[in-house]
PDB file of N, CA, C, O and CB in Angstrom:
ATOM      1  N   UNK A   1     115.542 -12.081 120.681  1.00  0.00           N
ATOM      2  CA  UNK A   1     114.590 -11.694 119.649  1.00  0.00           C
ATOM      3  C   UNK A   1     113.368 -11.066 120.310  1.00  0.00           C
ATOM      4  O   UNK A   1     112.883 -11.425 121.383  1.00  0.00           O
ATOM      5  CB  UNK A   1     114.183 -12.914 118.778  1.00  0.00           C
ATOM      6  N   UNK A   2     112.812  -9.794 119.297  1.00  0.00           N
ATOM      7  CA  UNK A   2     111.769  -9.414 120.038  1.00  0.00           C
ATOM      8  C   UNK A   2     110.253  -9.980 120.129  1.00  0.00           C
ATOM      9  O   UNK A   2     109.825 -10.497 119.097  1.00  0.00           O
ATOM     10  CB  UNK A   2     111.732  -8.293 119.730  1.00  0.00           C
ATOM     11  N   UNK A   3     109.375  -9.935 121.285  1.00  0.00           N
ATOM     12  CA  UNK A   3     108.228 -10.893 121.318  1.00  0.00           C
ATOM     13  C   UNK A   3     107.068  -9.984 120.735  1.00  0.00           C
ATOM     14  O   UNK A   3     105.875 -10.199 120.950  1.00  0.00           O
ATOM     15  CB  UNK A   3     107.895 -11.517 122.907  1.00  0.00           C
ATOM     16  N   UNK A   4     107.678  -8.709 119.799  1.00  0.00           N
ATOM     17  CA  UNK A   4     106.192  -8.083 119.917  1.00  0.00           C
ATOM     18  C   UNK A   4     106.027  -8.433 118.273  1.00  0.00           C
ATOM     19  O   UNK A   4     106.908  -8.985 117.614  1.00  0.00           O
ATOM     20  CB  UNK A   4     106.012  -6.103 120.508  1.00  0.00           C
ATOM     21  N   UNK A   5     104.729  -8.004 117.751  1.00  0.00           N
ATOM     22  CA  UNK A   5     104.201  -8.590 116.520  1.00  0.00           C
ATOM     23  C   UNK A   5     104.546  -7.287 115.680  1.00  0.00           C
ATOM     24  O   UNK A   5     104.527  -6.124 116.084  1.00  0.00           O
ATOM     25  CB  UNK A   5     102.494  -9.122 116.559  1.00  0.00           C
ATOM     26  N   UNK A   6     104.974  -7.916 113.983  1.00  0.00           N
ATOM     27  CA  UNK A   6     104.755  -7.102 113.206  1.00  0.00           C
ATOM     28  C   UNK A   6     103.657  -5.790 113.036  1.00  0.00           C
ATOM     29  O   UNK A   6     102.689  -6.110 113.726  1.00  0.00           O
ATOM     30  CB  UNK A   6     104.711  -7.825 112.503  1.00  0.00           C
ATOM     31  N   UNK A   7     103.495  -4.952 112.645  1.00  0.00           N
ATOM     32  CA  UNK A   7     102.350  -4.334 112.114  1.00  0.00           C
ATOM     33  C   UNK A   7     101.395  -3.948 111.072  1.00  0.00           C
ATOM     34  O   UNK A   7     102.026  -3.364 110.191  1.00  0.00           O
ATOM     35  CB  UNK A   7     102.472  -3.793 112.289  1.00  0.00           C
ATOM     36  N   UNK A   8     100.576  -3.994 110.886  1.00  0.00           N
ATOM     37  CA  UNK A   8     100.151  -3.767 109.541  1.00  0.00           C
ATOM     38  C   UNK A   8      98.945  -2.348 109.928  1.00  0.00           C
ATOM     39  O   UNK A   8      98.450  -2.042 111.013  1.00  0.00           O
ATOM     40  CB  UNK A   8      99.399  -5.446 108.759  1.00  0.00           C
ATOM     41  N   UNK A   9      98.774  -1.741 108.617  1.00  0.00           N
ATOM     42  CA  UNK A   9      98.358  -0.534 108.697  1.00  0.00           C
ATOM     43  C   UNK A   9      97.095  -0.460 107.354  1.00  0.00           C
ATOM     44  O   UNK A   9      97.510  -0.261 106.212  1.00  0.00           O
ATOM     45  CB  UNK A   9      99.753   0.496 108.599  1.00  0.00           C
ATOM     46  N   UNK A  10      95.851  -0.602 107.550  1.00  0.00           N
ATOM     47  CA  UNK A  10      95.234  -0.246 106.336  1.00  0.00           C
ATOM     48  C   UNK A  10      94.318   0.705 106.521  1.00  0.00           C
ATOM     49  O   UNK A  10      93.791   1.115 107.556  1.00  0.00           O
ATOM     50  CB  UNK A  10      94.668  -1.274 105.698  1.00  0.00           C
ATOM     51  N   UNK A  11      94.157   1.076 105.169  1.00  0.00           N
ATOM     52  CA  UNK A  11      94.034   2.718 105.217  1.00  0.00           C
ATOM     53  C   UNK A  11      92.576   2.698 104.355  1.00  0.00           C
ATOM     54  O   UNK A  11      92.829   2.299 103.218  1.00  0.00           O
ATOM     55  CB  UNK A  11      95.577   3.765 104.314  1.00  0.00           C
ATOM     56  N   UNK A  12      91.836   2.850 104.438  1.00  0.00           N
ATOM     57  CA  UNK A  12      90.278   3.025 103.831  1.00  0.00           C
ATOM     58  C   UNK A  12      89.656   4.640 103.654  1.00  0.00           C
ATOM     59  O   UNK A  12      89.394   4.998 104.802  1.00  0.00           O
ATOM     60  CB  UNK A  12      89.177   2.192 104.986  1.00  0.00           C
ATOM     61  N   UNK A  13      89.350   5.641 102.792  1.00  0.00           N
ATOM     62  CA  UNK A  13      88.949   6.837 103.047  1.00  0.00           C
ATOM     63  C   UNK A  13      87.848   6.592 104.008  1.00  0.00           C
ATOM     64  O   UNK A  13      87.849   6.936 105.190  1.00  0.00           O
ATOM     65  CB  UNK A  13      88.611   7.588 101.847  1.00  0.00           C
ATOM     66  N   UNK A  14      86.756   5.859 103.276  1.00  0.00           N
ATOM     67  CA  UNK A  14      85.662   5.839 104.070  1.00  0.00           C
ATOM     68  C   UNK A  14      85.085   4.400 104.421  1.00  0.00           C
ATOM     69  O   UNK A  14      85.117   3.411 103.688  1.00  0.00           O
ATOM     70  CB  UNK A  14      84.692   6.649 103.421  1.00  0.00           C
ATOM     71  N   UNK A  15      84.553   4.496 105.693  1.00  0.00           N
ATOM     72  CA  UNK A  15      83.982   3.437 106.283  1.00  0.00           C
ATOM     73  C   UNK A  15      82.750   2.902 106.624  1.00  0.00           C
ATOM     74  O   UNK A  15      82.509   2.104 107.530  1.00  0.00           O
ATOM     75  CB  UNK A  15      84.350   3.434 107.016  1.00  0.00           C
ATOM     76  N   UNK A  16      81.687   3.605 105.511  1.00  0.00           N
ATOM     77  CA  UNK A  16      80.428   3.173 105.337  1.00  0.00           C
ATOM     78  C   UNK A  16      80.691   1.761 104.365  1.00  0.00           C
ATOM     79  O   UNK A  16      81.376   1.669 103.346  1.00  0.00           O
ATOM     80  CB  UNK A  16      79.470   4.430 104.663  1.00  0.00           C
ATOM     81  N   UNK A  17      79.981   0.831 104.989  1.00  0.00           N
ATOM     82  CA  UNK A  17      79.987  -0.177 105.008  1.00  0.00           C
ATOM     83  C   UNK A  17      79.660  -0.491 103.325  1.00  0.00           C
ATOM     84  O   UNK A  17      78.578  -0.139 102.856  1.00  0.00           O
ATOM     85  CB  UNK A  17      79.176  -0.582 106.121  1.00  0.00           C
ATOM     86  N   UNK A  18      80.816  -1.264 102.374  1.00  0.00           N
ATOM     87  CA  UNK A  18      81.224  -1.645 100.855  1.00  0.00           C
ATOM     88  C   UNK A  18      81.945  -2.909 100.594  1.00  0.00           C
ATOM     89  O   UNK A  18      82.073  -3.930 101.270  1.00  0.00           O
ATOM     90  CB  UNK A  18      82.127  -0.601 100.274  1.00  0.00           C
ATOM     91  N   UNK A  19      82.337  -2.596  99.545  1.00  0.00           N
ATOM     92  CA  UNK A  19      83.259  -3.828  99.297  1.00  0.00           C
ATOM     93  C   UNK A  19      84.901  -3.397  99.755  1.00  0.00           C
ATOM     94  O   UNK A  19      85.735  -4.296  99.867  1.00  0.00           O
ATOM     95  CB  UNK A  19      83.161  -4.277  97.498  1.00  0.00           C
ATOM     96  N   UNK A  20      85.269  -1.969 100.001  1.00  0.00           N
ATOM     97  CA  UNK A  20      86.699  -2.236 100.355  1.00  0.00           C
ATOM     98  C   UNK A  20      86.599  -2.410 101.879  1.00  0.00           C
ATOM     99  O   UNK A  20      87.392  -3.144 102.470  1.00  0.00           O
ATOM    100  CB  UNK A  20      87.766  -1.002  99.892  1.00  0.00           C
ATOM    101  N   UNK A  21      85.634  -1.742 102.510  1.00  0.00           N
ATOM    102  CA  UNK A  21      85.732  -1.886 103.877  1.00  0.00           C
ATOM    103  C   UNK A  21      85.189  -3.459 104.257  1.00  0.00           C
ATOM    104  O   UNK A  21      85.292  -3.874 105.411  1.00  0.00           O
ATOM    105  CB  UNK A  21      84.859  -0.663 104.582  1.00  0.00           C
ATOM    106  N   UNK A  22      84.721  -4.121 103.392  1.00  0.00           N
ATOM    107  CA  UNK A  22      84.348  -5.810 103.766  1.00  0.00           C
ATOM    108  C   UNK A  22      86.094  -6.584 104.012  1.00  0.00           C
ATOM    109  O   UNK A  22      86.567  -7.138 105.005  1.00  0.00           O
ATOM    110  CB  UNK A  22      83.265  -6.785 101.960  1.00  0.00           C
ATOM    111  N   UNK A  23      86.663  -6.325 102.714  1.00  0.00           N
ATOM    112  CA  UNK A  23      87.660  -6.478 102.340  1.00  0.00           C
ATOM    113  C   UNK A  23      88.747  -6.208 103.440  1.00  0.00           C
ATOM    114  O   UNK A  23      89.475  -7.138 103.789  1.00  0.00           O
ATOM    115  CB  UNK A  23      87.677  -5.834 101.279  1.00  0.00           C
ATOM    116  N   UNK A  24      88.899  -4.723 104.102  1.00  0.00           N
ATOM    117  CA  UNK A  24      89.907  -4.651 105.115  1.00  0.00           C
ATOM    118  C   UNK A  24      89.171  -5.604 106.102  1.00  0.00           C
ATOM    119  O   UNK A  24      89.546  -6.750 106.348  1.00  0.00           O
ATOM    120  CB  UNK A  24      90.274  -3.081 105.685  1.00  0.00           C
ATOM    121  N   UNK A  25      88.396  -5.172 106.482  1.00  0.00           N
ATOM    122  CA  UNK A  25      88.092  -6.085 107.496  1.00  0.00           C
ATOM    123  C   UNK A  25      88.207  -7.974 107.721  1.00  0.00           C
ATOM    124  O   UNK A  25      88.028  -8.415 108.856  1.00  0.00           O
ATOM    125  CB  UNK A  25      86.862  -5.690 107.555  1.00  0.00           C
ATOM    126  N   UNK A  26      88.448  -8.753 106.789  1.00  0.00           N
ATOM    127  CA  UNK A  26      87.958  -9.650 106.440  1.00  0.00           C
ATOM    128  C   UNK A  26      90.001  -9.821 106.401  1.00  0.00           C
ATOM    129  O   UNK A  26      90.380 -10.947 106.725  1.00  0.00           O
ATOM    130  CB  UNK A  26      86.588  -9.641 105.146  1.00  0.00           C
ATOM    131  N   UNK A  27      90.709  -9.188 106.178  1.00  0.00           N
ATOM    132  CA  UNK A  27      91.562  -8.941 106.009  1.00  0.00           C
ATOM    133  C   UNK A  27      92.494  -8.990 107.375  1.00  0.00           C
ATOM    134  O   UNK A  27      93.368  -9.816 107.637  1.00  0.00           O
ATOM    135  CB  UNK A  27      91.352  -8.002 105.332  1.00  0.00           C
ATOM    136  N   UNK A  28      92.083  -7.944 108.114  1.00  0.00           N
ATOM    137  CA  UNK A  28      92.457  -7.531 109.501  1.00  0.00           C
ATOM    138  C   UNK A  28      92.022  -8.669 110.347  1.00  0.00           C
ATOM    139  O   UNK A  28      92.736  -9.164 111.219  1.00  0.00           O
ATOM    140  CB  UNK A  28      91.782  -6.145 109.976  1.00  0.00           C
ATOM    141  N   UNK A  29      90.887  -9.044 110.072  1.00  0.00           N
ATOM    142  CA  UNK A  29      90.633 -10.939 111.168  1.00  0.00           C
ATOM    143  C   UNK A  29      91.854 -11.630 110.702  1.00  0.00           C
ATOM    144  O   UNK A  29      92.733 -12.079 111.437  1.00  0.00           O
ATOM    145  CB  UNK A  29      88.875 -12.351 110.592  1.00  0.00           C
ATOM    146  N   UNK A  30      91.820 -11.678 109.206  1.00  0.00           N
ATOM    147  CA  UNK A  30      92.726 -13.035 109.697  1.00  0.00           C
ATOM    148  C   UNK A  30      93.677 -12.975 109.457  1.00  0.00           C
ATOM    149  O   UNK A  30      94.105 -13.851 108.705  1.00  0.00           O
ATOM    150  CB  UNK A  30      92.554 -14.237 109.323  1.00  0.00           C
ATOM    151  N   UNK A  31      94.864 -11.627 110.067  1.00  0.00           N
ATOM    152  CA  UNK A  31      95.946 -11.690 110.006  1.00  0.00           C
ATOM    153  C   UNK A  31      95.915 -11.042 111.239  1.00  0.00           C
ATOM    154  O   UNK A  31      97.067 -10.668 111.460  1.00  0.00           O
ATOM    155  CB  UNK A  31      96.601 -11.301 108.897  1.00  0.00           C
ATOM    156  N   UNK A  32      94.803 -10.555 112.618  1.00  0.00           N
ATOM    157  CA  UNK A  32      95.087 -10.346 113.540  1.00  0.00           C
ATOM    158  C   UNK A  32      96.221 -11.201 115.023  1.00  0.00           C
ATOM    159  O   UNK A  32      96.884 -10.785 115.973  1.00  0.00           O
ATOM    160  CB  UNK A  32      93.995 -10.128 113.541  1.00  0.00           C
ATOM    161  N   UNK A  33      95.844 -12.659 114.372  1.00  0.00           N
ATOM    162  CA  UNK A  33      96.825 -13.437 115.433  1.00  0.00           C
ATOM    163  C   UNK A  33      98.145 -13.074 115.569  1.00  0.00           C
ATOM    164  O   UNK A  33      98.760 -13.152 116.633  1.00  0.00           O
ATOM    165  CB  UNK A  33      96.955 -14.815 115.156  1.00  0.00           C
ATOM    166  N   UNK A  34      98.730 -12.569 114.236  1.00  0.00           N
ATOM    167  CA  UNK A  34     100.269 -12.714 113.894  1.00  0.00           C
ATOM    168  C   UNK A  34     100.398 -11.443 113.881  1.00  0.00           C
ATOM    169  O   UNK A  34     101.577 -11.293 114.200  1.00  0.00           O
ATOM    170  CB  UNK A  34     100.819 -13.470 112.558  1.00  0.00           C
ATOM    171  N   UNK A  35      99.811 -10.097 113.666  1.00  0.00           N
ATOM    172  CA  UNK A  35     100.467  -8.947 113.188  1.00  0.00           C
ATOM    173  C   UNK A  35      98.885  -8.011 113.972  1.00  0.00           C
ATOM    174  O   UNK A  35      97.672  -8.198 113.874  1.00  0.00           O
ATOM    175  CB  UNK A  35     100.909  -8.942 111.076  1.00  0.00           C
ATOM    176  N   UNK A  36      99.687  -7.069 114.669  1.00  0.00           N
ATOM    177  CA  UNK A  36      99.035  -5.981 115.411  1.00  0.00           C
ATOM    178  C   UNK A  36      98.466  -4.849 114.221  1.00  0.00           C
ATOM    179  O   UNK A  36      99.146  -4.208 113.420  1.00  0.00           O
ATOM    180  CB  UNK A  36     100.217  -5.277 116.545  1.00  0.00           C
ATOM    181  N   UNK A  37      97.386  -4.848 114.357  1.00  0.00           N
ATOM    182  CA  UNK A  37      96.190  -4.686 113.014  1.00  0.00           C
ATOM    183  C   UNK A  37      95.835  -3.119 113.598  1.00  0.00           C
ATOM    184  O   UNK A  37      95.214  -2.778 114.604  1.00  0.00           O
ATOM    185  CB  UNK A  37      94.423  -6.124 112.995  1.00  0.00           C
ATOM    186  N   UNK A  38      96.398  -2.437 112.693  1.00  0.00           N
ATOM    187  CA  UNK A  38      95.777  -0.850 112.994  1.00  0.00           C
ATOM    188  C   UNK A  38      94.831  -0.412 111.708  1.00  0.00           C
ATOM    189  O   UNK A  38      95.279  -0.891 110.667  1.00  0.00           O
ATOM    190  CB  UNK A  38      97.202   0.445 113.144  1.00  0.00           C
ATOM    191  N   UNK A  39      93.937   0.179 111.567  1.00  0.00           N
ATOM    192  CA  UNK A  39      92.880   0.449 110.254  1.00  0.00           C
ATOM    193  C   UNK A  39      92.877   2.302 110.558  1.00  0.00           C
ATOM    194  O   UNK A  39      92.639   2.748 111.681  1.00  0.00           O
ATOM    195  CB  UNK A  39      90.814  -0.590 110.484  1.00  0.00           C
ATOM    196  N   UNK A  40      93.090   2.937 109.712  1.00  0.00           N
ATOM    197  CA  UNK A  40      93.064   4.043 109.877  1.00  0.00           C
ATOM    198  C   UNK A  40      91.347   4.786 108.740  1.00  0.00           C
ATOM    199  O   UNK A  40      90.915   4.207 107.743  1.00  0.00           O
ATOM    200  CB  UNK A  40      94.782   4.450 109.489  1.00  0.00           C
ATOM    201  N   UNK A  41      91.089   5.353 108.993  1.00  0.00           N
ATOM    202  CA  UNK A  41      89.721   6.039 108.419  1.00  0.00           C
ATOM    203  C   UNK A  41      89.604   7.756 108.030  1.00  0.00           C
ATOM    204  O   UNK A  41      90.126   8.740 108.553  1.00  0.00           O
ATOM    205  CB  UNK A  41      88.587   5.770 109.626  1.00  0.00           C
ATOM    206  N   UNK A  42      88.798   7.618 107.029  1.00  0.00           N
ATOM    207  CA  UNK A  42      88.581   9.624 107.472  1.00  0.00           C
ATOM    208  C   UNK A  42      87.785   9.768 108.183  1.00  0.00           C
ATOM    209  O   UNK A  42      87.371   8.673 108.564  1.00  0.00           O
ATOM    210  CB  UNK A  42      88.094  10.799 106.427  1.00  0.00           C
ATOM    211  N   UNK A  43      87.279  10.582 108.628  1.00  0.00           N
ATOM    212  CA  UNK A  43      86.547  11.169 109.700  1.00  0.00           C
ATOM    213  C   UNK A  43      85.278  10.621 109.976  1.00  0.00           C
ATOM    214  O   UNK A  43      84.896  10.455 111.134  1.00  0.00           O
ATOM    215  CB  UNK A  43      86.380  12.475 109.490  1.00  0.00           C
ATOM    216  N   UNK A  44      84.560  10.311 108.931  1.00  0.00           N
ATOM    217  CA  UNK A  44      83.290   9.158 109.781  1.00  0.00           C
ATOM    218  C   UNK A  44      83.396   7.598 109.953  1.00  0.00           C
ATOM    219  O   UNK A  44      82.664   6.870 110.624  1.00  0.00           O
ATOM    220  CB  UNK A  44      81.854   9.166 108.944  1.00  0.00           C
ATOM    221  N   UNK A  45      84.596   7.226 109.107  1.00  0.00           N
ATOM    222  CA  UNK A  45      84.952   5.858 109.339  1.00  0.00           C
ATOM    223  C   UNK A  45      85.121   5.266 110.736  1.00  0.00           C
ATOM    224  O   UNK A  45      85.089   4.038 110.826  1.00  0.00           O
ATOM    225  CB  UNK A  45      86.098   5.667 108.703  1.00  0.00           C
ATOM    226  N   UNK A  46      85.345   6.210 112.145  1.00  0.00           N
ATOM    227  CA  UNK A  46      85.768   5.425 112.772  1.00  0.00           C
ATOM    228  C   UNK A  46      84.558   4.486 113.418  1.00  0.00           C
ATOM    229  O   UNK A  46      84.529   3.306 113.769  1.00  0.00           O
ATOM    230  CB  UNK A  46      86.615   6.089 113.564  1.00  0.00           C
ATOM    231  N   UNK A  47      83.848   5.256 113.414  1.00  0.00           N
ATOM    232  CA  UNK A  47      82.061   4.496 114.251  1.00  0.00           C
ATOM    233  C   UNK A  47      81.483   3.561 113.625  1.00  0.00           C
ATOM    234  O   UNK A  47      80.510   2.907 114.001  1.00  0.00           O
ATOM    235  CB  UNK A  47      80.624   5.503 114.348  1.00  0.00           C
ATOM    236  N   UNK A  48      82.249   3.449 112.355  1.00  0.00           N
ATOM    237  CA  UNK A  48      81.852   2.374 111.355  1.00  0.00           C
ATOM    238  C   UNK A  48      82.423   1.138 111.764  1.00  0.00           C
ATOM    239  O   UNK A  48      81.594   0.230 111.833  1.00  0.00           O
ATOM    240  CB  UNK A  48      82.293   2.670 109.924  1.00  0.00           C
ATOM    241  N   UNK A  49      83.438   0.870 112.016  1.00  0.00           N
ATOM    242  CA  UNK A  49      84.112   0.133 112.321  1.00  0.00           C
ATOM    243  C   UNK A  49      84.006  -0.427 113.937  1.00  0.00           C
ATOM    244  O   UNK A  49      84.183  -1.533 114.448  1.00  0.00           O
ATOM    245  CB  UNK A  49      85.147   0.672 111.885  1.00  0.00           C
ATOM    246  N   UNK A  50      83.727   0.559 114.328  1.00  0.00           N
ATOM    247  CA  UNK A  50      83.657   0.453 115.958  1.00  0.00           C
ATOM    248  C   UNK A  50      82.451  -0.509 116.869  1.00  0.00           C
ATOM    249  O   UNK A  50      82.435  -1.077 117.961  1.00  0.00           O
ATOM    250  CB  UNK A  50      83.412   2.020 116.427  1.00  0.00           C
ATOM    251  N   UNK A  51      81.418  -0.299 115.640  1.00  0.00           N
ATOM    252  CA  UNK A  51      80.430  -0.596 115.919  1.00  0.00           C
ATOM    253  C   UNK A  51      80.074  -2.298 115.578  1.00  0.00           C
ATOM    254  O   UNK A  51      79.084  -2.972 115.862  1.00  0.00           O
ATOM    255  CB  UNK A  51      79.726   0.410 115.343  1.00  0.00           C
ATOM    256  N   UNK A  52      80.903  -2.524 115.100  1.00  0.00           N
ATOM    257  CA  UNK A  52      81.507  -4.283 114.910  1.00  0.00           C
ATOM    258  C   UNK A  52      82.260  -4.718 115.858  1.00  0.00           C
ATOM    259  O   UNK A  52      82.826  -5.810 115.875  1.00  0.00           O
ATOM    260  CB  UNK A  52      82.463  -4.630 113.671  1.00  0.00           C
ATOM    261  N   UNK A  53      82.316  -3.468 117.093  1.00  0.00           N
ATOM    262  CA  UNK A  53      82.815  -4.274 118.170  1.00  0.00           C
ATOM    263  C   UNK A  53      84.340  -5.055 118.052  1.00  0.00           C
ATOM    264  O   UNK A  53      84.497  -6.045 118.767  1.00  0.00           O
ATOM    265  CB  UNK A  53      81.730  -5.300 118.358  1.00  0.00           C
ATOM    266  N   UNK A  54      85.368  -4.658 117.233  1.00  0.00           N
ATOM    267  CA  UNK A  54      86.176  -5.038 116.902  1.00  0.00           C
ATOM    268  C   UNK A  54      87.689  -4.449 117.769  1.00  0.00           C
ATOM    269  O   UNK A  54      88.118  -3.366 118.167  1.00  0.00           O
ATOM    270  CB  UNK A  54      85.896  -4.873 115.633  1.00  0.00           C
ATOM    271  N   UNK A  55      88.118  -5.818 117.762  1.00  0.00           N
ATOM    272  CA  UNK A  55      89.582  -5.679 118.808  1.00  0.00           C
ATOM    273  C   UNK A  55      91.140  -4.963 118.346  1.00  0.00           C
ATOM    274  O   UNK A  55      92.281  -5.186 118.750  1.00  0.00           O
ATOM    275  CB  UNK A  55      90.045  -7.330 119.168  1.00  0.00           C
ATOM    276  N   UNK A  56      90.584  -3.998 117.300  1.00  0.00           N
ATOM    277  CA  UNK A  56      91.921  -3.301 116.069  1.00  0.00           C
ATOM    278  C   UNK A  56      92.132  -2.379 116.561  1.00  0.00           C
ATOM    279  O   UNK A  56      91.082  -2.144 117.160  1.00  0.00           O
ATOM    280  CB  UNK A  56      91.706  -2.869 114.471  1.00  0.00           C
ATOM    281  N   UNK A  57      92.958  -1.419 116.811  1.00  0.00           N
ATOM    282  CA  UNK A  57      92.948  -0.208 116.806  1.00  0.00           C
ATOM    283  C   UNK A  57      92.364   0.836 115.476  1.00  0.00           C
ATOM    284  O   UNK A  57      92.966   0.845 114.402  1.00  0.00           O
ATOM    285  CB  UNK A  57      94.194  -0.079 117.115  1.00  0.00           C
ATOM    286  N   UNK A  58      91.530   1.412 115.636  1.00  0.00           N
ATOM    287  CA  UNK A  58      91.417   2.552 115.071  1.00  0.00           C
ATOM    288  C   UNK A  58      92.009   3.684 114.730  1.00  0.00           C
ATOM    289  O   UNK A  58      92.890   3.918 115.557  1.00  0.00           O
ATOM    290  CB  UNK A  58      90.886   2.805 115.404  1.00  0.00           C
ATOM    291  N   UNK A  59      91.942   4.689 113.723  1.00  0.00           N
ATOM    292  CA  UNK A  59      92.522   5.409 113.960  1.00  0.00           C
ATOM    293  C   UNK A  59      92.074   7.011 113.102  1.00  0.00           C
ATOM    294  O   UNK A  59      92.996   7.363 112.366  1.00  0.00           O
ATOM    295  CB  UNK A  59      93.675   4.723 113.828  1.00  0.00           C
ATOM    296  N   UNK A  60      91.283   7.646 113.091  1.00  0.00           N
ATOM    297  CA  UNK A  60      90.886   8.765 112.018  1.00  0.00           C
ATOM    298  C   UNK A  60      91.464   9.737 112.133  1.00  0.00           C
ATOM    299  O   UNK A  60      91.946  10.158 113.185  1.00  0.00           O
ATOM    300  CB  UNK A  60      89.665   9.211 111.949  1.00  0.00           C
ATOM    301  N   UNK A  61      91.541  10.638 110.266  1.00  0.00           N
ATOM    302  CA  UNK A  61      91.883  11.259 110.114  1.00  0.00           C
ATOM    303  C   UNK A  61      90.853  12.440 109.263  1.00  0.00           C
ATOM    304  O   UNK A  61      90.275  12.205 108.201  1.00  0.00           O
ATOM    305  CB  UNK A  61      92.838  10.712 109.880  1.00  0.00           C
ATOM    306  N   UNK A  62      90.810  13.563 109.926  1.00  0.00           N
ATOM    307  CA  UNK A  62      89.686  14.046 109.394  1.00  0.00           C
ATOM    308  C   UNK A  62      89.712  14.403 107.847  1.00  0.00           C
ATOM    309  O   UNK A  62      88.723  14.292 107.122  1.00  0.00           O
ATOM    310  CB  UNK A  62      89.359  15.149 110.169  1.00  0.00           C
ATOM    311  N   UNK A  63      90.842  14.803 107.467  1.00  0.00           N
ATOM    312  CA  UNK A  63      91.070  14.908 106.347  1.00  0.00           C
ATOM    313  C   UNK A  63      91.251  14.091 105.008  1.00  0.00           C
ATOM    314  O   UNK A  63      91.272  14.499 103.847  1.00  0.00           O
ATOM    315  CB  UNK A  63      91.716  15.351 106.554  1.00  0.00           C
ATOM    316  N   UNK A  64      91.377  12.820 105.515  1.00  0.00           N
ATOM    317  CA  UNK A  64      91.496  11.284 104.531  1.00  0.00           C
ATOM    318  C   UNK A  64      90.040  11.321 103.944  1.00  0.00           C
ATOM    319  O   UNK A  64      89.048  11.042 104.617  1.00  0.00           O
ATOM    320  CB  UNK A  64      91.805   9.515 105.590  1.00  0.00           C
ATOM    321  N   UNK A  65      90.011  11.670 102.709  1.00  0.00           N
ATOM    322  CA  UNK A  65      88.732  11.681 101.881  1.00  0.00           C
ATOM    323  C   UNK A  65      89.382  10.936 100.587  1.00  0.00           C
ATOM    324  O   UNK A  65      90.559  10.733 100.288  1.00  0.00           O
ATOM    325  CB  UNK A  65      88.022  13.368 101.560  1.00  0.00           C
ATOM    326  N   UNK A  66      87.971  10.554  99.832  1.00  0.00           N
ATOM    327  CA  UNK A  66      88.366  10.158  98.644  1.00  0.00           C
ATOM    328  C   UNK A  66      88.393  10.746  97.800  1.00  0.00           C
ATOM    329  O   UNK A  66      88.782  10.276  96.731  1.00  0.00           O
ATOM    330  CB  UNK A  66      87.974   9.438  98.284  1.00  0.00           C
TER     331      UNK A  66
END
């Protein structure tokens, strides 16, 4: 059996700091132990996130708007 972790993928347009981006985040902690946590953003989301110093992968897309 394999030892690597599920994945999960959440997807936010933007990452100025709200209630959905509280939400992924809050989200992504506590399912980071068990499942390799990727958050994808549009184009200014990623510094948003980054800046919480957080152990997720990132991932932007310039075009992901709302």
């Amino acid at each position: 059996m394999s030892s690597h972790k599920p994945k999960i993928l959440y997807i936010v347009t933007q990452a100025q700091w709200g209630g959905a981006q509280r939400y992924i985040l809050e989200l992504a902690t506590a399912f980071r132990e068990e499942f390799d946590v990727t958050i994808a953003t549009g184009r200014r989301g990623q510094s948003e996130f980054r800046i919480l110093n957080l152990e997720f992968r990132i991932k932007e897309f310039k075009n992901l708007v709302r």
